[in-house]
N, C-alpha and C positions, 0 to 999 in steps of 0.2 A: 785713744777715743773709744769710749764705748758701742757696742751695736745694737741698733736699734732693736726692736722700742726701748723707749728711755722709763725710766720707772714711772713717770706718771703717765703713759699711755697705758703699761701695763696694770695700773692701779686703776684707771678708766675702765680699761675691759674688763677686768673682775668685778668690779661693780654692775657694773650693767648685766656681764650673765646673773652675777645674783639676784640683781632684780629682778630681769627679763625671765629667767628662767627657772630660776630655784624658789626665789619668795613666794609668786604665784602657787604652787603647787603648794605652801606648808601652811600649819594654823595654829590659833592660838601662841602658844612660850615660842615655839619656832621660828614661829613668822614674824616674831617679836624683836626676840633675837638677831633675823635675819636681815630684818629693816634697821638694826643698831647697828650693823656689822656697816652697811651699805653705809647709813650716815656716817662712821666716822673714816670712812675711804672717802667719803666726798671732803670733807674735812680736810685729810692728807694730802688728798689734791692738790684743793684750794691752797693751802699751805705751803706747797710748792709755788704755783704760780704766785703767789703772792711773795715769796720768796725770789721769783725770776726776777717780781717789777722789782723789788726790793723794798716794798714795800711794809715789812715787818725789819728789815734792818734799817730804815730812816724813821721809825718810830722808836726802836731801841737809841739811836744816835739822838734822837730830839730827848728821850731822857734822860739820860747821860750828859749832855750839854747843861740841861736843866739844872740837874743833881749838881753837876759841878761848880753854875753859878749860886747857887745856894748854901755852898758848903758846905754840903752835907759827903760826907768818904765814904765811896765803895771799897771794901776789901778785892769785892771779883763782880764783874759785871752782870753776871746771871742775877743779882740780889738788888739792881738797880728798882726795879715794882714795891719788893716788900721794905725798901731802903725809905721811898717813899711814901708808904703805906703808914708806914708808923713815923714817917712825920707829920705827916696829915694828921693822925691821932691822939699824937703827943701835942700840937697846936703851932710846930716849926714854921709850917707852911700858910699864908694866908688865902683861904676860899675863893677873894676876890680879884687873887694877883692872875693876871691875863696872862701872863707865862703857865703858868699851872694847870688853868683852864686850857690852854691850848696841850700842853703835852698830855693832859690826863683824854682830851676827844682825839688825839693821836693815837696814843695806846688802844681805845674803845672803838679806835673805826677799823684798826689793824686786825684786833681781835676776830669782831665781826664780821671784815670780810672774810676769815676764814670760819668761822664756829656759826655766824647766821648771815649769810648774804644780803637775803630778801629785807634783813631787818634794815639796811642802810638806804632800801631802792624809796 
């Protein structure tokens, strides 16, 4: 077992001095910089905990269930999105099929809660 803090406490704390106490003081590119830095630890975060519900591995599992009743072959599962992507494009997939709609606001709400929270509230 490891000892505590666990990497997302310690990715909390970093963040927050950098806001708390390093951004405040910088300006302009820095301070720019500084608030990119923070947003994509918040990010990392959130990608953990969303990670603990597991909730980016039952969106991966809903497209991959998908993919397979479709027939469409993955080689390797990291290529299940763009496997999709260009079936969508190629006209494989139909727009209106409710299986589809759902795993594609599967994927978009998983995304979300890690890359824009607020956008789902």
């Amino acid at each position: 077992m490891l000892n505590e803090p666990g990497t997302q406490d310690l990715l909390t704390e970093a963040r927050q001095v950098l806001l708390d106490s390093l951004a405040p003081s910088l300006t302009g590119e820095q301070k720019y910089q500084s608030l990119m830095i923070a947003n994509v630890l918040g990010m990392a975060i959130r990608e953990i905990e969303q990670r603990q519900l597991g909730a980016i591995d039952q969106a991966d599992q809903a497209l991959s269930e998908f993919l397979s009743g479709t027939g469409i072959a993955l080689n390797q599962p990291e290529q299940a999105e763009q496997a999709l992507a260009q079936s969508i494009r190629e006209g494989r997939l139909d727009g209106a099929d409710p299986g589809l709609r759902s795993v594609l606001k599967q994927i978009t709400e998983a995304r979300l809660s890690v890359n824009n929270p607020g956008f789902l509230k």
